[in-house]
MARNU-770904 format. One line per field, with one value per atom (N, C-alpha, C): residue number from 0; residue in one letter; chain; atom name; x, y, z. Coordinates in steps of 0.001 Angstrom, whole numbers, plus 500000, padded with zeros to 6 digits. Atoms other than C-alpha are relative to their C-alpha. Layout:
REM residues N
zakol = c(NUM|...)
mise = c(a|...)
kollo = c(A|...)
volo = c(CA|...)
x = c(X|...)
y = c(Y|...)
z = c(Z|...)
END
This chain:
REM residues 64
zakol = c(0|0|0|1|1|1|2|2|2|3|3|3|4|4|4|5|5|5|6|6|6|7|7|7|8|8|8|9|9|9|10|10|10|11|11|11|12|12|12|13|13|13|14|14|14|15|15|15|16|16|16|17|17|17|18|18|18|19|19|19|20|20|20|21|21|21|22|22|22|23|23|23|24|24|24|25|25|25|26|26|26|27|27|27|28|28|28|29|29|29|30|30|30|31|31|31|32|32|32|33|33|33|34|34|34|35|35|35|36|36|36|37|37|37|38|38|38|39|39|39|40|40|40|41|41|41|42|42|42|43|43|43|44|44|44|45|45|45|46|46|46|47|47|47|48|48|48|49|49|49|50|50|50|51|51|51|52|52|52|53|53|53|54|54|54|55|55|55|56|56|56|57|57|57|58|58|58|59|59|59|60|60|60|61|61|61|62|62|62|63|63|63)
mise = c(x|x|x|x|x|x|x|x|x|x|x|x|x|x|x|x|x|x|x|x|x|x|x|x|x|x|x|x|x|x|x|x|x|x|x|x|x|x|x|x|x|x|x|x|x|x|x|x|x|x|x|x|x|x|x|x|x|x|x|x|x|x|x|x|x|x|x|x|x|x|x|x|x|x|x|x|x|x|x|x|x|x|x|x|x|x|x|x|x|x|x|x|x|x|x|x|x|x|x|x|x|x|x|x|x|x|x|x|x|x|x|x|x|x|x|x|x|x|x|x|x|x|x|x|x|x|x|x|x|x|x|x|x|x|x|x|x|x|x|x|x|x|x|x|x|x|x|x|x|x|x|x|x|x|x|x|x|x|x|x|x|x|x|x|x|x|x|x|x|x|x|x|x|x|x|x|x|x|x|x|x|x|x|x|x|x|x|x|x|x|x|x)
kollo = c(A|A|A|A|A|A|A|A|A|A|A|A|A|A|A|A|A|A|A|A|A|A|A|A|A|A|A|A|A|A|A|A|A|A|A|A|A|A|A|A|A|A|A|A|A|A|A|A|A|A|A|A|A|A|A|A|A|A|A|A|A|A|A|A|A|A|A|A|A|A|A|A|A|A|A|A|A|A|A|A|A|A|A|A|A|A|A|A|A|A|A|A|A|A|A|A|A|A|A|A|A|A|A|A|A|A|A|A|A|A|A|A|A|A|A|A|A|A|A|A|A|A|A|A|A|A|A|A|A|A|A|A|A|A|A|A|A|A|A|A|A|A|A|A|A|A|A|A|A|A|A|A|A|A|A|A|A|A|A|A|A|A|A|A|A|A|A|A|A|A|A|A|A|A|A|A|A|A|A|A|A|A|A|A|A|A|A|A|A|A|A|A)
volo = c(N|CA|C|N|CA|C|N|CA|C|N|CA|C|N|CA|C|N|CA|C|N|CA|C|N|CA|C|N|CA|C|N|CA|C|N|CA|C|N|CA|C|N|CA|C|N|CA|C|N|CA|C|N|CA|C|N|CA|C|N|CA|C|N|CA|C|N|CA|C|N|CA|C|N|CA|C|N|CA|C|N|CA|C|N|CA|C|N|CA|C|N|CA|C|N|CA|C|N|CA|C|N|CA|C|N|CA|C|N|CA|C|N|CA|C|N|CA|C|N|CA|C|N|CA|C|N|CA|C|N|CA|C|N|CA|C|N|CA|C|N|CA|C|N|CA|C|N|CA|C|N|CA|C|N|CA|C|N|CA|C|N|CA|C|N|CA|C|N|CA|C|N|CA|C|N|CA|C|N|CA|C|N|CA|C|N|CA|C|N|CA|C|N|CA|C|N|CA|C|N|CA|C|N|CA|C|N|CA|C|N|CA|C|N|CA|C|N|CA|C|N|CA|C)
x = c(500379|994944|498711|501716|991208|500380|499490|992944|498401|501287|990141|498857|501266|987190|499002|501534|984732|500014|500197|985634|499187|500478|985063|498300|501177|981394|498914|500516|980968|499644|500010|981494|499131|501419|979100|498400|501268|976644|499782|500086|977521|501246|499229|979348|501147|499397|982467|499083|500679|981141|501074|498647|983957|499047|500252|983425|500848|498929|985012|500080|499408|986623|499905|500273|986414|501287|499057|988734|501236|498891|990238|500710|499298|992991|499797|500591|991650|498800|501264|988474|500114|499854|990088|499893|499794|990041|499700|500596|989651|498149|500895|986921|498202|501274|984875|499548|500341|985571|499007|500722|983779|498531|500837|980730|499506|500788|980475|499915|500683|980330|499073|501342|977961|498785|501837|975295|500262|500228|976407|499585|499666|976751|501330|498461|979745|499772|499550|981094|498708|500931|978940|498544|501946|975524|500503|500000|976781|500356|499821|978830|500779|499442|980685|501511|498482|984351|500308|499197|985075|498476|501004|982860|498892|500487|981892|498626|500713|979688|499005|501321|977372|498884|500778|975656|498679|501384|973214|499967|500431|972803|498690|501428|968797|500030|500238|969295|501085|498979|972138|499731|500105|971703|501376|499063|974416|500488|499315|976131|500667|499383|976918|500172)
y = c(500589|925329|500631|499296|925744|500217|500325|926864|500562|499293|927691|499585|500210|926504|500331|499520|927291|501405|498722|930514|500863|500016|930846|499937|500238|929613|500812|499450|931336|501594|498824|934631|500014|499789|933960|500121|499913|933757|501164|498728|936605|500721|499366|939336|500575|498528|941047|500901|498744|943999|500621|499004|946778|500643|499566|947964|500765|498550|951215|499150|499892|951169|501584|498761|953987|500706|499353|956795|500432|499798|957127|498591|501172|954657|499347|501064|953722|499287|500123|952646|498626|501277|950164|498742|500939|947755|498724|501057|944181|499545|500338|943686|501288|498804|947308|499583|500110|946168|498577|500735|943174|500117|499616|944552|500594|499442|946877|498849|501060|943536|499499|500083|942118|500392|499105|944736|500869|499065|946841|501868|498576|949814|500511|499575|952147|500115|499772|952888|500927|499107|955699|499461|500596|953770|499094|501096|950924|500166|499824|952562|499021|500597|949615|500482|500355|949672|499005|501451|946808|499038|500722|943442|500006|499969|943813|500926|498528|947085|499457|500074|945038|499013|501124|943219|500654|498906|946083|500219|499358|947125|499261|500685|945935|499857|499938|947219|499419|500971|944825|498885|501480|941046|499616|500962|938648|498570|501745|935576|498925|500696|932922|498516)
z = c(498728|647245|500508|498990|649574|501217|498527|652534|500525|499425|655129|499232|501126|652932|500762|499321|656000|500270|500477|656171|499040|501183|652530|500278|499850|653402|501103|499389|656530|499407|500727|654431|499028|501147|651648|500987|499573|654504|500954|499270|656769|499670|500793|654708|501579|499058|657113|500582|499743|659133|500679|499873|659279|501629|498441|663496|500088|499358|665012|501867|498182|668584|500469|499704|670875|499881|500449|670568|501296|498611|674528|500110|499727|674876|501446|498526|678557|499697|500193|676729|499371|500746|674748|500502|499275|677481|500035|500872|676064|500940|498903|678966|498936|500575|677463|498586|501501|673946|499822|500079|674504|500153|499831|675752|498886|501239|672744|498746|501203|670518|500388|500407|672597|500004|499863|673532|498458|501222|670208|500364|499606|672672|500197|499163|672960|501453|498400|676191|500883|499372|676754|499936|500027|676034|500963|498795|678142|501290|498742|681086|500919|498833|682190|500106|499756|682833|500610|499236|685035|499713|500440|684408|501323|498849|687942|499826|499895|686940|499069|500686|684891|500638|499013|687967|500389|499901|688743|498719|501628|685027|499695|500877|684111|499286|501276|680790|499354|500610|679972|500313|499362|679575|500205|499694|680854|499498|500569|678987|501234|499447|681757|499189)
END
């Protein structure tokens, strides 16, 4: 069977990329972990904890 076949395709074009999480279990916070996928900063380069805390941030863009 081809289960998934776009998968299959999406993977020949962008290999996996194995990602770490941070190591304090308050950090894990699906809200923080999102941030470090999309700025590609941990916690400590980015600083947010709540989504609220990235309204003043310059050096972060915003996805609306």
């Amino acid at each position: 069977m081809n289960l998934l076949p776009n998968f299959k395709n999406i993977f020949r074009i962008q290999p996996p990329v194995e990602t770490v999480s941070e190591n304090e279990y308050k950090l894990l916070e699906p809200r923080i972990q999102w941030l470090v996928i999309h700025t590609g900063k941990n916690f400590n380069e980015h600083k947010v904890f709540r989504m609220g805390d990235i309204i003043n941030n310059t050096k972060l863009s915003q996805l609306f």
